[in-house]
MIPATI-214992 format. One record per residue (C-alpha): y negated, x negated, z. Coordinates in steps of 0.001 Angstrom, whole numbers, plus 500000, padded with zeros to 6 digits. Each point is the difference from the previous one (the first is absolute). Example, Ala and Ser with C-alpha at 12.3 -4.5 7.8 and 13.67 -1.06 7.14 Angstrom:
! MIPATI-214992
504500487700507800
496560498630499340
***
This chain:
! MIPATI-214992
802204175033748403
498601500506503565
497475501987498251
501745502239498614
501058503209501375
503070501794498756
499944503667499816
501717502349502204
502239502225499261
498410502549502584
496912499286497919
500883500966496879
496768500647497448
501732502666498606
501087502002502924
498725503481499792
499842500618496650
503421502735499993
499086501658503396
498532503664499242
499332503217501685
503115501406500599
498297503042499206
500377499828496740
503591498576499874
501192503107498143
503427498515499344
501083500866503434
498863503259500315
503395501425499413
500489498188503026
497214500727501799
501025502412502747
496495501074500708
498635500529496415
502669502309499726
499637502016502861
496393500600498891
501543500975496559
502150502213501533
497664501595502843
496096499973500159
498342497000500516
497496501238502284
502860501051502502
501365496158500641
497692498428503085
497303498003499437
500175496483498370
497929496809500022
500088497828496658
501594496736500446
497396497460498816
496523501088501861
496857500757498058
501609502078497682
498765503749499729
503608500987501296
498723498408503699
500667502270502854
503158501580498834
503439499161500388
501556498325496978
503921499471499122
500480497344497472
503528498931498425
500685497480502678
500340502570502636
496477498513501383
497371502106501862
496903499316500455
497468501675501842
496286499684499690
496618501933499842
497974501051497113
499638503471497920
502586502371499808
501563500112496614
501027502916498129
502886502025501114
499548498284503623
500148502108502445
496992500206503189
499636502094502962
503149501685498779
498259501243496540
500944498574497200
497520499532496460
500954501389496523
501797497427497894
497652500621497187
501910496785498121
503052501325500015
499695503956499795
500417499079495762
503747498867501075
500859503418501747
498734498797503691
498176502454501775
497663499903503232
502133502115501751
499876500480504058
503824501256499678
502854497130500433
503371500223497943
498490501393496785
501892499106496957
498224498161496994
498814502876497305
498367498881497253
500005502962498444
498949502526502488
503107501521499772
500361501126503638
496626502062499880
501867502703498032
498924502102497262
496282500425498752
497953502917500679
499958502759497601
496988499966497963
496934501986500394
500529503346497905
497113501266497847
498281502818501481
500460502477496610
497424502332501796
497416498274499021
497922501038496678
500020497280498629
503423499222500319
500491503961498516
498006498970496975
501138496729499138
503716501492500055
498965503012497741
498498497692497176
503237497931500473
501957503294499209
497339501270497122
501018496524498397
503681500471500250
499858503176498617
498064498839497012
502729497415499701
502441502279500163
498565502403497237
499952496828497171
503301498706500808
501243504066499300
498071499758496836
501731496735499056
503258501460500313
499379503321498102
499866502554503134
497023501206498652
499846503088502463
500910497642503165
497139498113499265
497470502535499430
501014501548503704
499686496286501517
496648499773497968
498910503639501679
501134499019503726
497931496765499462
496443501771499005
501008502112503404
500318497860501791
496773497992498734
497924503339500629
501363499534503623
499084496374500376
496577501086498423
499326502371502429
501398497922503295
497601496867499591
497019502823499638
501297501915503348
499666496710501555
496563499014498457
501480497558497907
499383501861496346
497881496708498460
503380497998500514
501910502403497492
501871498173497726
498911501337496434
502701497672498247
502743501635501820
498252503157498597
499804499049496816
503491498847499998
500886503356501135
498295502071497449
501270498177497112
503497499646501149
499859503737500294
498351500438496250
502904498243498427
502578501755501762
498897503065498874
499265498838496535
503738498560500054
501586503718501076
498200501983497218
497201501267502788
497017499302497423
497421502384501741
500864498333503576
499766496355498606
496466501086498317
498829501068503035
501385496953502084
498139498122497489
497010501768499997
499673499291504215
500088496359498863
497486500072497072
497631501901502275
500050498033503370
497033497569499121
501642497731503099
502572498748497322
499239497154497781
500992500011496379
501256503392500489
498988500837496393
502937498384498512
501863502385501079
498595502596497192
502983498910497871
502401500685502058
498113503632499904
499747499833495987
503857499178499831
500877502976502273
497640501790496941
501972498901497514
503310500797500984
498622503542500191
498654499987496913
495865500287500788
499623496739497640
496163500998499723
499275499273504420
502124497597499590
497789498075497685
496990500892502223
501361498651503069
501463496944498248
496161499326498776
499156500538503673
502890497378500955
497987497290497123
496491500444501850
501444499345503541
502303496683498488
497698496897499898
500458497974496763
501638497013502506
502655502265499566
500709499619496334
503867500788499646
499666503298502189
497071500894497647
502014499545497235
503169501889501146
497639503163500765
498793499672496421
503471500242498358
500474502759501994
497119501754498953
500858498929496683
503563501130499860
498587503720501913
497855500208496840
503177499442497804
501463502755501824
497187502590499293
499975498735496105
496943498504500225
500923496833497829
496405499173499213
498707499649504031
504116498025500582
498959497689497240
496459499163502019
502026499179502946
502846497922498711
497584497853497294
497688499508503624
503418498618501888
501060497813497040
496504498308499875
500139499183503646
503469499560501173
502372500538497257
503646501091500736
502865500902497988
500570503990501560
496059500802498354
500193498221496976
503564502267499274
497928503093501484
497389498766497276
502181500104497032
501160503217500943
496482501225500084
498834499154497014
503919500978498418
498497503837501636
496778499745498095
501606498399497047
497839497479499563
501518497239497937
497493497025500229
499508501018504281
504347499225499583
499457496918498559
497555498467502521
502204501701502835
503225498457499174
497972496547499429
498691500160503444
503498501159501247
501301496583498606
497221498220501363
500614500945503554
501078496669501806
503348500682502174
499200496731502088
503614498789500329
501219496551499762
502566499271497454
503571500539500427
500666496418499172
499268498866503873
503203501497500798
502099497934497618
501729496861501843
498180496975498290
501529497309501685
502751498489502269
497935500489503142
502328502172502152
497135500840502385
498004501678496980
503002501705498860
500954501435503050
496007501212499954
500255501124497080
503102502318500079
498981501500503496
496374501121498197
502068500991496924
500815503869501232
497653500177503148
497490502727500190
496765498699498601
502172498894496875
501523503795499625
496635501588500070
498755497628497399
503038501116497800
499004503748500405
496394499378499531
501206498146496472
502381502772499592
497266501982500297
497032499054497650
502527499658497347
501276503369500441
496522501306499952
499251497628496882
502785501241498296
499519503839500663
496174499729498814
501150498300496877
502530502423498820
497519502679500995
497242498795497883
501450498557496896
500564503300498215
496225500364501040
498276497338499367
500526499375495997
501145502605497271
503372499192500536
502511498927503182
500854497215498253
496887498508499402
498990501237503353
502847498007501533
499525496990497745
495933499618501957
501895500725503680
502125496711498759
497296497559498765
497792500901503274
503439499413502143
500645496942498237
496581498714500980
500524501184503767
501395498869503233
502762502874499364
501176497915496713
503615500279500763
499923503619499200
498668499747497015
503907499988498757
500650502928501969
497592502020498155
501158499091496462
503302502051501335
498285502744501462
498662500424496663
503423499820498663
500978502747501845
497243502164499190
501379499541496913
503205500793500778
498801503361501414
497958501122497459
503869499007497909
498357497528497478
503037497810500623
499353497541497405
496587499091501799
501794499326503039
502461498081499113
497486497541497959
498181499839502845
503093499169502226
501143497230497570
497466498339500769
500709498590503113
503208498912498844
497978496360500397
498292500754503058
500805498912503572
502936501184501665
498801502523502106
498085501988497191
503272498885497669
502495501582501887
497675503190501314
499437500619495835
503644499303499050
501373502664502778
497341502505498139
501239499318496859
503444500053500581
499479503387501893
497915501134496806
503249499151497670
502533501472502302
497903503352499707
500082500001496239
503526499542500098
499795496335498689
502551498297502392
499816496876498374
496889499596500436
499484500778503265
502542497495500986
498419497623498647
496926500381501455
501682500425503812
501713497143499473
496938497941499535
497906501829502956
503183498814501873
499657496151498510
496286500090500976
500706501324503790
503059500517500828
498829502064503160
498682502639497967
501542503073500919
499023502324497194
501429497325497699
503426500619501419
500007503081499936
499035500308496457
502732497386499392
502391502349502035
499251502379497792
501063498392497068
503162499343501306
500494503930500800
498944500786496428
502742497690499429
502483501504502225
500671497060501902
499485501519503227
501085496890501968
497242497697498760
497532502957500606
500925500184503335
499581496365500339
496531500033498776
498735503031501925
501385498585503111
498067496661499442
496966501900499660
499863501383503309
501364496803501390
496323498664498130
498531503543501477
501294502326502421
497589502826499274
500599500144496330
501385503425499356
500599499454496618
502779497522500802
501226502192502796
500254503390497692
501464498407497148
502636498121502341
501168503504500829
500210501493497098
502219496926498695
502805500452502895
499625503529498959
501435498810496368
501969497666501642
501325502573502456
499141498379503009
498895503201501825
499744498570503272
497796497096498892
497808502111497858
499586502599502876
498541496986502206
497620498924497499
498422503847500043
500229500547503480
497711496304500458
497599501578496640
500015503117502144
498267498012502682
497553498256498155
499101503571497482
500250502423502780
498831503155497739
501209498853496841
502394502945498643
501425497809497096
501564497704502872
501286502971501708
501626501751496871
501836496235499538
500803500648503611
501911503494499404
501551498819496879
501869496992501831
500783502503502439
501509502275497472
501605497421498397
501572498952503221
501370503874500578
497684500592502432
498155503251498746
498921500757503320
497522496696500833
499278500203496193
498556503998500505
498049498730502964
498256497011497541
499430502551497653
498406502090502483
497572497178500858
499152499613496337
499148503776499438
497784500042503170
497879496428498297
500123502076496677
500228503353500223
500019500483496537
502891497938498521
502185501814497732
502523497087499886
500539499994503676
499901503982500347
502855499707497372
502125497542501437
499491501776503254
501342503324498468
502986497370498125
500844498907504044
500138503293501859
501640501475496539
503218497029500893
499986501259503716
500769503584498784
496065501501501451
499344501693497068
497290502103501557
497782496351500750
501178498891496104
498669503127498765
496253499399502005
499939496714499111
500478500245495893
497896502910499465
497162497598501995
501390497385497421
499628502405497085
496308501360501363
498348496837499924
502102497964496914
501169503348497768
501420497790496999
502951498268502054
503095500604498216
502622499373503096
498033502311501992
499255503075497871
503827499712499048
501081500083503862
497722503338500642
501296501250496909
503440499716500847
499437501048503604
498546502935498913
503043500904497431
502841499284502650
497382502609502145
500291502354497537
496219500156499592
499963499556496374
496227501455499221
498867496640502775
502457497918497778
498453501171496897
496651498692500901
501066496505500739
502221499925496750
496753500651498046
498029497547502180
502746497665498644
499578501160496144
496663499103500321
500715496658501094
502779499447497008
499395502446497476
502616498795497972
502545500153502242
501989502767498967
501886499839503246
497365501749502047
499520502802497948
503643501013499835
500028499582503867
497003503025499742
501985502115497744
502835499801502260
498420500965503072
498252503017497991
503890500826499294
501067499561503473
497208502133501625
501190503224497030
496946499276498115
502190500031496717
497270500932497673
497936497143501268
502561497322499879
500357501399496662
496723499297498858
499918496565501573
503436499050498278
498338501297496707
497339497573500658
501982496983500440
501659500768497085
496719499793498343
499556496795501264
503129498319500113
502260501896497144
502874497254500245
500383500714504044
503720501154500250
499485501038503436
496591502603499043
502676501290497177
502896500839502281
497394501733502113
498894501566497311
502968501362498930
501258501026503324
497288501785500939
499658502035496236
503758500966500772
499266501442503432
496658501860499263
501774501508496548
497498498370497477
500161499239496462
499104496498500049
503062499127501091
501740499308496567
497312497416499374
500113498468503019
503643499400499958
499481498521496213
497176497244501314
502199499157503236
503257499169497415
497586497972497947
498252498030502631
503804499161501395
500783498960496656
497418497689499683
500482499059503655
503817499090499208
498962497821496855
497419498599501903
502199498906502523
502573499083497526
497792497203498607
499067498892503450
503569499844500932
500914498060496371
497507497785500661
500951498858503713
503639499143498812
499340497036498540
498344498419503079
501615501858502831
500940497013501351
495945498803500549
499555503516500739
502437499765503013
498593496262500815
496441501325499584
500518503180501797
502123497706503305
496977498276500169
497862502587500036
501725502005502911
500259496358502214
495910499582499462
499804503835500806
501910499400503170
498232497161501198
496946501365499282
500954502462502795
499018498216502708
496247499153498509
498703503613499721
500246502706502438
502793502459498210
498555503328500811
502695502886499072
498250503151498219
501275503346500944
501808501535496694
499516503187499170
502591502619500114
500686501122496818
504057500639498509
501063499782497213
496556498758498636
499656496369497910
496730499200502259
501880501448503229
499201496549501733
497793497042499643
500386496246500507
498767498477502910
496789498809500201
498596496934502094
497032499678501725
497743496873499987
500320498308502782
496415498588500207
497156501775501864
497095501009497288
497150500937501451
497710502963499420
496738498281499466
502019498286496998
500469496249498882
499141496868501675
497649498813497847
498029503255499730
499440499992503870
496509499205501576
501291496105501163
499165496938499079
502443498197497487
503185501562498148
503651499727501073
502770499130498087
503469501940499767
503070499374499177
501800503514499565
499620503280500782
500089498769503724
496734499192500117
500783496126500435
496780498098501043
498718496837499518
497019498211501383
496801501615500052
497728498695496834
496160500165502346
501809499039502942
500556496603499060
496274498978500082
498067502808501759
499161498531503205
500366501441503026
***
């Protein structure tokens, strides 16, 4: 034990280990009253302090630590210390905000917020050229700018001055860099740019010399690349003015500057020579150019510009092998079926319904649209051409359909040549061919069935035809004309309800079906609905702007509503779309004859009677004008105008006799009585004339005059007698028959326009007055029936009113 040595504590191994700088105790910095007086102030301003432990590179300057201690020794100044009054730049600290400063008391500024605002920036001396030039090319650029977005919006004329201000001020940019010796840094793009811009502005406002010479600068100027090209925009401007042979020449000059990299430009100058060559009727040199753009890069435009050609030369096998290469044109478009939903996938279906109606899927639509429209026009052009007859014409068009890409419209076609049937009226053709798609799909089904059911309602066979609407409406019940040909069958049928029904689901299936629409108002019109059947041809009236037979349905509702003064001004609106309507002119005279103008009723009947001479109402309305008038020789000649119309009406010719006898022309009413007597010899009313007049002049007929008039009175008396004899035993049917009669009379009232007929003032004579007479109230129109018109496709009416179903072509012509 002696030799051992305990341990003391002031000896402790471990001693040392937790003693540190105090310089880096940063946990009592808060604390630490001079840290933060160098925070606060400068550090270089505080006196000079030596480090606390000596070899350190803080030697020679004061130190503070936390404890308060301070220790002075030598070494090297430190940053921030202060010697010989100067102090160094705290280079380690500017980062935090500290500056270097001299001055005491400044405040900590991070930001540089006390040195106030920046200096304005150095402006641009403009002076200078090329400041000058680089601005004028700037505005040159806008201008150009300026002229396309005017162009874009229509204001042609705003655009063509923007498009002149801009080749000004290009001339002036031209000649600046040259003032200044700068001429080989002219920009010949902007130049370019200029020119053309200025071309097309004056071809777009009409200015064809300007925009050739414009063009010519261009073409010219050997400084511009590719400026050949721009011979077709030269040939067009040649075209529009008709000088199709230089416009050929310079579209052959266009071909030699085009490389053959450029292949579709090529071909585009090539249909335009070829379609230039159609224009001058030179099919042969057309044909050259189309057959040369269907070898290399066929499209479907040139093979339909083809058929036509050949159609022009009639050449029958060149038809064939045009419409084959028509078919054979590939439309390169995916099939529809990649927008059908094929699965669950919600991601896909979502895909699929945004790409459903986008814009690429639209344009393929109108490009399908498209060929088949063309397909179908060449086909219907060519089959009466092709073969000795159209129908064996259109029987090849099907078989080489059938065997095509277009193979859906082979079905189409089959109809087409049902209605070429239909217009050339060899019904029974038609409507074998129709029955035959009784079988087919629906779409061909229910197109057929419409046609067919139109066909029946036109001869009258109402059975028939609603048959065959009710099965277009079984195999698509969307199908508009099927429900209106169904409506029609109802009308026919008098139950006006269920027609309405039908016509108003058919423009619930189509709003633009004016079919449905016109016959909708023409039912409220039976079902005396005024109000509604006004609406329906005020919205026709929008659709048909200029059609006259909407307007006269227009001015009868109006009339019917006791509004004479809206229905003149309809009327007037039909006479100035057809000038030459007796109809109208009548019912014009019929209005203005109500309001008590007689003058205006007078113009507008003898129009009436100039262009339509064989109008009862009318020729009976002058006549009588002219006899209340007293102008019995102008009466005369419409009374004979009338007994040319019903010779044996002996009505008329009395009517003549008496206005001889009224003007003191005795010996000529004489005559004419004689004559009547001739030809009717059991008229009582001739005889008591006759006898009358023999009286008065002192003749000797009169004895035998007075004998016939007691016979023919005798006979008259027996004859009525009998009548009378016969009546009694069923007067009471009579009565019932004769009730009914009147009731159906009086309802009929409101269906037809009741159009009073002046009477003619004669007393004391049996044909003193005349019943009146009714007008149809259904506009005709003066280039005659429906189905004589030069349309496509027949319509079908009910009545006199003209009532329309659907269209036969329309159904399947596509747009």
């Amino acid at each position: 034990m002696e030799n051992v040595h305990l341990a003391v504590e002031e000896d402790d191994i471990y001693s040392g280990y937790n003693d540190y700088n105090p310089t880096f105790d940063t946990e009592e910095l808060d604390n630490d009253a001079g840290f933060q007086e160098a925070v606060r102030t400068s550090h270089g301003r505080r006196p000079p302090m030596t480090a606390k432990f000596p070899g350190t590179a803080a030697s020679g300057r004061p130190f503070a630590s936390s404890f308060g201690a301070r220790l002075a020794t030598t070494g090297r100044p430190v940053t921030g210390a202060v010697l010989d009054g100067a102090s160094r730049p705290m280079s380690a600290v500017r980062a935090a905000g500290f500056t270097s400063s001299r001055t005491r008391g400044s405040s900590f500024d991070p930001l540089g917020q006390s040195r106030g605002p920046a200096p304005a920036l150095e402006e641009k001396k403009e002076d200078l050229p090329e400041e000058k030039i680089k601005l004028l090319e700037k505005k040159v650029n806008d201008l150009i700018t300026e002229s396309c977005m005017a162009q874009s919006l229509g204001n042609s004329q705003l655009a063509l001055e923007k498009a002149k201000e801009a080749e000004r001020k290009e001339r002036m940019l031209v000649r600046q860099r040259e003032q200044y010796g700068n001429a080989e840094q002219i920009n010949i793009d902007l130049t370019y740019a200029v020119l053309l811009n200025l071309a097309n502005q004056y071809e777009n406002n009409e200015m064809y010399p300007e925009a050739l010479s414009s063009y010519q600068l261009i073409v010219k100027n050997k400084m511009f690349t590719n400026a050949g090209r721009l011979k077709v925009n030269m040939a067009n401007i040649w075209v529009k003015q008709k000088n199709f042979p230089k416009a050929i020449k310079l579209y052959r000059m266009a071909l030699d500057h085009i490389s053959d990299d450029y292949k579709e430009m090529r071909i585009k100058i090539m249909q335009n020579i070829g379609t230039v060559f159609v224009l001058l009727g030179q099919y042969s040199d057309a044909i050259a150019s189309f057959e040369h753009i269907m070898s290399k890069s066929p499209n479907i435009r040139t093979g339909y510009n083809l058929v036509l050609c050949y159609y022009a030369v009639r050449d029958a096998d060149g038809m064939k092998n045009a419409f084959h290469k028509l078919l054979a044109v590939p439309l390169d478009m995916q099939n529809e079926d990649k927008y059908i939903a094929a699965n669950d996938d919600i991601r896909s279906n979502m895909l699929i319904e945004a790409i459903k109606n986008d814009k690429l899927h639209q344009m393929e639509r109108d490009l399908k649209a498209r060929a088949e429209k063309y397909v179908m026009t060449a086909a219907k052009l060519i089959a009466p051409a092709i073969e000795s007859s159209f129908a064996s014409g259109f029987d090849w068009c099907v078989d080489m359909v059938k065997s095509s890409q277009f193979v859906e419209l082979a079905n189409d076609l089959e109809i087409n040549k049902a209605i070429t049937y239909l217009r050339q009226k060899d019904f029974n053709q038609a409507v074998t061919i129709l029955k035959t798609f009784e079988k087919k799909e629906s779409r061909v089904k229910s197109a057929a069935s419409t046609n067919l059911s139109a066909l029946f309602f036109l001869e009258k066979d109402y059975e028939q035809a609603e048959r065959y609407a009710d099965l277009a409406m079984i195999a698509d019940r969307y199908n508009p004309g099927a429900l209106v040909n169904k409506g029609n069958t109802e009308f026919v049928k008098e139950d006006y309800a269920k027609a309405v029904e039908f016509f108003k689901e058919a423009l619930r299936n189509d709003s633009s079906c004016t079919e449905a629409l016109r016959n909708l108002g023409l039912t409220y019109k039976k079902l005396n609905r005024l109000e509604d059947a006004l609406d329906c041809f005020l919205k026709l009236h929008a659709i048909l702007r200029d059609s006259a037979e909407v307007m006269y349905q227009l001015a009868d509702t109006y009339e019917l509503m006791e509004d004479p003064h809206q229905a003149v001004e309809w009327l007037m609106q039909v006479i100035s779309v057809v000038p030459n309507d007796p109809k109208a002119l009548a019912k014009l005279g019929d209005l203005h004859d109500l309001e008590g103008d007689k003058s205006q009723a007078l113009h507008y009947y003898c129009e009436s009677f100039r262009l339509f001479p064989c109008n009862m109402e009318v020729i009976e309305w002058l006549a009588a004008y002219y006899v209340q008038t007293q102008l019995y020789e102008k009466a005369i000649h419409y009374f004979d105008r009338a007994i040319l119309v019903q010779p044996t009406e002996v009505r008329w010719q009395l009517m003549v006799a008496s206005c001889y006898r009224r003007s003191g022309n005795y010996q000529k009413a004489w005559d004419t009585y004689k004559e009547i007597h001739r030809k009717f010899p059991e008229n009582v009313e001739c005889l008591r004339f006759l006898v009358r007049l023999s009286q008065d002049m002192g003749l000797q007929e009169v004895q035998d005059y007075t004998s016939k008039l007691k016979k023919v009175e005798k006979m008259k008396e027996l004859r009525e007698q009998r009548v009378r004899s016969a009546r009694e035993g069923s007067a009471r049917g009579r009565r019932e028959g004769s009730a009914g009669s009147a009731d159906s009379s009086n309802g009929n009232k409101g269906e037809r326009l009741g159009v009073q007929v002046m009477s003619l003032p004669a007393f004391s004579e049996p044909y003193e007055s005349s019943s009146p007479k009714e007008l149809d109230a259904s506009y005709v129109d003066p280039l005659g029936p429906l189905t004589e018109r030069p349309k496509t496709g027949a319509k079908a009416r009910v009545d006199d009113d003209d009532f329309a179903d659907e269209d036969l072509g329309d159904e399947l012509l596509p747009e």
